[in-house]
N, CA, C and O atoms as CSV, one atom per row, in Angstrom:
chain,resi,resn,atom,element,x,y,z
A,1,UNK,N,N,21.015,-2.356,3.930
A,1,UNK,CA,C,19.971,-1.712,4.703
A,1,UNK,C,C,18.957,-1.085,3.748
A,1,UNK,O,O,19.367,-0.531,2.729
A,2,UNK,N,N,17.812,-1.138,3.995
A,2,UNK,CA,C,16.735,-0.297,3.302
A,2,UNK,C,C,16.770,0.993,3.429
A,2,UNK,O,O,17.157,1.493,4.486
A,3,UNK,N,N,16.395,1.707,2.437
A,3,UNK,CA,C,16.100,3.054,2.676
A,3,UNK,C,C,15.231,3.441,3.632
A,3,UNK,O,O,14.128,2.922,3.463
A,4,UNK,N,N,15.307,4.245,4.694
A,4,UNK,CA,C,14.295,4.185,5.503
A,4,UNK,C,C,13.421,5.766,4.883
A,4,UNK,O,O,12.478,6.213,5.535
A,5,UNK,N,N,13.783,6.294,3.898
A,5,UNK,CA,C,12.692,7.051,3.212
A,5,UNK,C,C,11.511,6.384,2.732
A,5,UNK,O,O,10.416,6.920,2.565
A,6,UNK,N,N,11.781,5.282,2.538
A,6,UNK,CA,C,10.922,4.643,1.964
A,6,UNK,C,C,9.390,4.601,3.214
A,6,UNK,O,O,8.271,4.142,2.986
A,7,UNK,N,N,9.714,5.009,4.017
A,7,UNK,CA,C,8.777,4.796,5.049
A,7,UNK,C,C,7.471,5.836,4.988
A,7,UNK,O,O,6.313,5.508,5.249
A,8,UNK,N,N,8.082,7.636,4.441
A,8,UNK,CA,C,7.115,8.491,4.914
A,8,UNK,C,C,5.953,8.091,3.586
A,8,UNK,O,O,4.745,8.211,3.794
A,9,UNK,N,N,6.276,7.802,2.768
A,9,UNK,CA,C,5.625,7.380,1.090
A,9,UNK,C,C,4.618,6.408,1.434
A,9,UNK,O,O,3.430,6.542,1.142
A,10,UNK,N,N,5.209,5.215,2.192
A,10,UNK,CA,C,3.633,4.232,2.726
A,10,UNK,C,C,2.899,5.261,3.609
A,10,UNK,O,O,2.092,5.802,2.853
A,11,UNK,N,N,2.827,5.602,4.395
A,11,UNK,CA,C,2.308,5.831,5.585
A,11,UNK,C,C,1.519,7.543,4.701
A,11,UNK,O,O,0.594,8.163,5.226
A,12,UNK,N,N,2.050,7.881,3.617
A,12,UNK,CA,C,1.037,9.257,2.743
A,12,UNK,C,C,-0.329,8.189,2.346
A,12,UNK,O,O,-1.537,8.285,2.560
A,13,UNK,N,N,0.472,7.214,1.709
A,13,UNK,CA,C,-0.753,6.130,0.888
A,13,UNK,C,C,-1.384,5.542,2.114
A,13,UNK,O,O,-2.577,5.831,2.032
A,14,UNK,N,N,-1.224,5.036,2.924
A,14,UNK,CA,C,-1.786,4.292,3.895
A,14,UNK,C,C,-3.003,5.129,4.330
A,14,UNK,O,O,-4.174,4.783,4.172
A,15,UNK,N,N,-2.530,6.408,4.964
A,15,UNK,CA,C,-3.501,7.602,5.488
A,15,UNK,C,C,-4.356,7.522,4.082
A,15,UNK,O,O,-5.070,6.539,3.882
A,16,UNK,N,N,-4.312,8.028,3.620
A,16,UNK,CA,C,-5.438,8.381,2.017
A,16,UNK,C,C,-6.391,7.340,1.579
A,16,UNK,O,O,-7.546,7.556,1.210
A,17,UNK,N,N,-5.718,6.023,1.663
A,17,UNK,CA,C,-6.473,4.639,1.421
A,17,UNK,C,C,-7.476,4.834,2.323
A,17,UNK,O,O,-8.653,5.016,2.015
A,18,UNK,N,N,-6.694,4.776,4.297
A,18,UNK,CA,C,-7.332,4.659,5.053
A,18,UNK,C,C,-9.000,5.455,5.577
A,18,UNK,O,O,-10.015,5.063,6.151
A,19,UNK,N,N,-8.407,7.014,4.856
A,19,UNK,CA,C,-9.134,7.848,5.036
A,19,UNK,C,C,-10.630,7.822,4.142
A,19,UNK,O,O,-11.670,8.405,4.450
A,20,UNK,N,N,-10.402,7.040,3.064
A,20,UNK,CA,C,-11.449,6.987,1.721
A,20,UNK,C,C,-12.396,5.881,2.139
A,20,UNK,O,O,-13.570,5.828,1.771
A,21,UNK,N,N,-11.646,4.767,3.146
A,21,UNK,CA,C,-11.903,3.468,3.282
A,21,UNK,C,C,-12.124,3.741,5.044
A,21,UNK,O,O,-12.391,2.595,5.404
A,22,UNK,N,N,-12.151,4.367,5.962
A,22,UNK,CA,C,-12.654,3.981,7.617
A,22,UNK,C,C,-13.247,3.314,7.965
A,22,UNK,O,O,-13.493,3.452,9.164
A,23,UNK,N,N,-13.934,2.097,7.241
A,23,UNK,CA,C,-14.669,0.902,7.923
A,23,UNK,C,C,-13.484,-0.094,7.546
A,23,UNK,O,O,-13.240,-1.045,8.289
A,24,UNK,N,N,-12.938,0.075,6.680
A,24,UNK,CA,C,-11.732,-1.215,6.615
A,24,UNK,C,C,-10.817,-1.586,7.956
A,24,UNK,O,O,-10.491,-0.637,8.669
A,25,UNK,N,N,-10.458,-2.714,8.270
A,25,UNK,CA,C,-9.783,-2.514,9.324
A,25,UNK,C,C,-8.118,-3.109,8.223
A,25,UNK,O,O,-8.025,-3.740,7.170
A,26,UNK,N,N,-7.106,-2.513,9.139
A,26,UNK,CA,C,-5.725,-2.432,8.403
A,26,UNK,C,C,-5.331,-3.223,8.011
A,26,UNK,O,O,-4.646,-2.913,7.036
A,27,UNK,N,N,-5.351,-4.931,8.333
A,27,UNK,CA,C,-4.998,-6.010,7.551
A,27,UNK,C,C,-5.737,-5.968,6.518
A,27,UNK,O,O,-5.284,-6.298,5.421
A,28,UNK,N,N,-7.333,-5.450,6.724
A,28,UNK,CA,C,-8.191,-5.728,5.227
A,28,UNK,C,C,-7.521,-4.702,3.703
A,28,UNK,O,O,-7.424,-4.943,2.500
A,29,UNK,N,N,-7.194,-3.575,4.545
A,29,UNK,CA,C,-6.915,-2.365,3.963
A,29,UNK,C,C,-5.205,-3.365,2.671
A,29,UNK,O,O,-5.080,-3.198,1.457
A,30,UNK,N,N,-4.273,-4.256,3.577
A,30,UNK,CA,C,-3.216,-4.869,2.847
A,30,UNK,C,C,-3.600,-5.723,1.975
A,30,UNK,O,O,-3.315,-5.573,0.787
A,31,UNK,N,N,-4.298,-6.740,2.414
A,31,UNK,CA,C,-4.442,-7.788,1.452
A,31,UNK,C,C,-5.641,-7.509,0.494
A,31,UNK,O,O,-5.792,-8.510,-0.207
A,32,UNK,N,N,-6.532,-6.565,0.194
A,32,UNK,CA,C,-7.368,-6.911,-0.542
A,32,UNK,C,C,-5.854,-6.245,-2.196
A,32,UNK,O,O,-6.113,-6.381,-3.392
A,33,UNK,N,N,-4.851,-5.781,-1.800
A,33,UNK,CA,C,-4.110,-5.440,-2.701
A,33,UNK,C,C,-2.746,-6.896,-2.957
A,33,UNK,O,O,-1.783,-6.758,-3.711
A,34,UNK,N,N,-2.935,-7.759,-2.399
A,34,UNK,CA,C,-1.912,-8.700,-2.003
A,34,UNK,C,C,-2.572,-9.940,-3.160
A,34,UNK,O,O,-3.773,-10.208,-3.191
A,35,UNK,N,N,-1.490,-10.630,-4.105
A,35,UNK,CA,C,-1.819,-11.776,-4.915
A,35,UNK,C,C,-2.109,-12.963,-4.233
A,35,UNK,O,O,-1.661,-13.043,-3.089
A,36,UNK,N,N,-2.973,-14.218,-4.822
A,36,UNK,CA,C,-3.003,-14.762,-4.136
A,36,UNK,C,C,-2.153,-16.035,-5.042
A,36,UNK,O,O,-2.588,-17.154,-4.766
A,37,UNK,N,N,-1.137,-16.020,-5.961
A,37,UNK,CA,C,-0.764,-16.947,-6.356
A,37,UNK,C,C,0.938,-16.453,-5.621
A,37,UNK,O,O,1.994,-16.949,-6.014
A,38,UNK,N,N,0.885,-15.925,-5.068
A,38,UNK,CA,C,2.697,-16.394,-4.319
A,38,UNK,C,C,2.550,-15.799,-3.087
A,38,UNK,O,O,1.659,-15.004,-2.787
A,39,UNK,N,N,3.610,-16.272,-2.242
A,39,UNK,CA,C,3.541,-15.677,-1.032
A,39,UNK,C,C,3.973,-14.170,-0.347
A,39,UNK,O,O,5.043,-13.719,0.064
A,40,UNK,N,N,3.056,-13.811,-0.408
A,40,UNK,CA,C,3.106,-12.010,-0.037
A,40,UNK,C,C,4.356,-11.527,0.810
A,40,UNK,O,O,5.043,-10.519,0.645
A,41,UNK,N,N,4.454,-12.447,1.688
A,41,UNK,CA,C,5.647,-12.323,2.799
A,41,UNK,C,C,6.967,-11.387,2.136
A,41,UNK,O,O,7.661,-10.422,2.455
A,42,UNK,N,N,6.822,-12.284,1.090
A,42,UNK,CA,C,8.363,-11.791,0.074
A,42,UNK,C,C,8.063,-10.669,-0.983
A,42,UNK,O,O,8.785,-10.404,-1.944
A,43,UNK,N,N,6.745,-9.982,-0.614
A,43,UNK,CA,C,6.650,-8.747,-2.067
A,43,UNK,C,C,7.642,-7.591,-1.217
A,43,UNK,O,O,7.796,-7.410,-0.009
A,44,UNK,N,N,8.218,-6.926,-2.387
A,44,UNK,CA,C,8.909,-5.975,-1.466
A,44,UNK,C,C,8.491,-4.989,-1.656
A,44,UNK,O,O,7.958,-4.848,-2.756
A,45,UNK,N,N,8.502,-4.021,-0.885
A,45,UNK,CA,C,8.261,-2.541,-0.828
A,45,UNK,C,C,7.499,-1.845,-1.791
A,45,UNK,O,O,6.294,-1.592,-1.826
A,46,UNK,N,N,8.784,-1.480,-2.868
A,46,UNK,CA,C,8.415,-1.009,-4.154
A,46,UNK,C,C,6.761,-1.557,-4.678
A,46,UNK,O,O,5.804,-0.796,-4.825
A,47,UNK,N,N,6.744,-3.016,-4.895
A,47,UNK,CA,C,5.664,-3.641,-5.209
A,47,UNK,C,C,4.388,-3.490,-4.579
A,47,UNK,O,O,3.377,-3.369,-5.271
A,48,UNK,N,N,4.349,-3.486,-3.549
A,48,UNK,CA,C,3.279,-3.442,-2.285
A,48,UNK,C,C,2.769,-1.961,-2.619
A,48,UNK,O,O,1.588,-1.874,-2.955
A,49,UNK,N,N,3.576,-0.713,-2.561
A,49,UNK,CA,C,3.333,0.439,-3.039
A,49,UNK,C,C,2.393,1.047,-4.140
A,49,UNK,O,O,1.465,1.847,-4.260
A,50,UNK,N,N,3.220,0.158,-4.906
A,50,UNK,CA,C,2.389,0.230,-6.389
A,50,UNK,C,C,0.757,-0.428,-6.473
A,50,UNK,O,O,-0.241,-0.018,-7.066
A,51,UNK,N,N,1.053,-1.965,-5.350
A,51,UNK,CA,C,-0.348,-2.154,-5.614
A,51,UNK,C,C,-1.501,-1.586,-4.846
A,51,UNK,O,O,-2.688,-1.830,-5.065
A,52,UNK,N,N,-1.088,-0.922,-4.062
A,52,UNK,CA,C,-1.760,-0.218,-2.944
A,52,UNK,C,C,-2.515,0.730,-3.536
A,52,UNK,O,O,-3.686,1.032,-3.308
A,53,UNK,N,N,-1.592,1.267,-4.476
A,53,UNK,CA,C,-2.286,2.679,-5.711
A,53,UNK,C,C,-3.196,2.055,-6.518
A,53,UNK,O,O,-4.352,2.469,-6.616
A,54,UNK,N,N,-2.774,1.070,-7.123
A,54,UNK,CA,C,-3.431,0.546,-8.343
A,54,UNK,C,C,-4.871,0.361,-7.581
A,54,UNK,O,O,-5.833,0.990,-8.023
A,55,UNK,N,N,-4.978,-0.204,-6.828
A,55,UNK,CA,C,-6.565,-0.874,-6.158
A,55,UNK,C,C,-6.962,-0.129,-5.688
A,55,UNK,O,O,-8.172,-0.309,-5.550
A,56,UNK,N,N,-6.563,0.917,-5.211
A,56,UNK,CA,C,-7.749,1.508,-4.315
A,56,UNK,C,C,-7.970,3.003,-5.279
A,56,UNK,O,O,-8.693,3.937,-4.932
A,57,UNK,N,N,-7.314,2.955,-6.298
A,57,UNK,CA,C,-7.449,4.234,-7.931
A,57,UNK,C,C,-6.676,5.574,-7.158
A,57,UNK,O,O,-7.139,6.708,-7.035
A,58,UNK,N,N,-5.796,5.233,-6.843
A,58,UNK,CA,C,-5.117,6.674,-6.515
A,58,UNK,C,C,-3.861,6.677,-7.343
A,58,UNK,O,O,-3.086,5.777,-7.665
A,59,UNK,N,N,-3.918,8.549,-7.695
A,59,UNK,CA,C,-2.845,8.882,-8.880
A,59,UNK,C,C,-1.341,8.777,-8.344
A,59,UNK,O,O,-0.900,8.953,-7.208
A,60,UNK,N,N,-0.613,8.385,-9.694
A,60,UNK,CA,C,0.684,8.417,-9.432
A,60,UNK,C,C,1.317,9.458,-8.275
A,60,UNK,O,O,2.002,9.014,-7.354
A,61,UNK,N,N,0.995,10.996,-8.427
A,61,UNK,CA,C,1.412,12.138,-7.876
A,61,UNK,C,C,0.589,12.004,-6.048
A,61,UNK,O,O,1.110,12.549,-5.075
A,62,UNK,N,N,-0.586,11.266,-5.973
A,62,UNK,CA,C,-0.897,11.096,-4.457
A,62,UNK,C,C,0.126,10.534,-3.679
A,62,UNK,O,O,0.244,10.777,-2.478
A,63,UNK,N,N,1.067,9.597,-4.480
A,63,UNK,CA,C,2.287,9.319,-3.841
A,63,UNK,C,C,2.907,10.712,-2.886
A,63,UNK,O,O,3.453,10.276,-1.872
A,64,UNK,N,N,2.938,11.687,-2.933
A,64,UNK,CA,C,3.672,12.288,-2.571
A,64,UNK,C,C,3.018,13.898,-2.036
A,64,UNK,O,O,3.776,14.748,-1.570
């Protein structure tokens, strides 16, 4: 089973992305962070997280 902590950590980043970004709509808000050489389906968690930060320039510590 997954950690389901793992849940409140997207949804800090999600809000903050979302909030910087309000014309994005929420699929745009995923994939402009999503590779396009493999299939996203299978990035997990951890990964998706990280790239979510990396692209849109938010600090390690906004995590939380």
């Amino acid at each position: 089973m997954r950690d389901p902590e793992r849940i409140p950590r997207f949804l800090v980043i999600v809000e903050k992305i979302w909030k910087q970004s309000p014309d994005l709509r929420f699929y745009q808000m995923i994939a402009n962070c999503l590779p396009y050489d493999k299939d996203s389906y299978y990035i997990e968690d951890p990964e998706l997280l990280a790239r979510l930060i990396q692209t849109y320039g938010l600090e390690a510590d906004d995590e939380n």
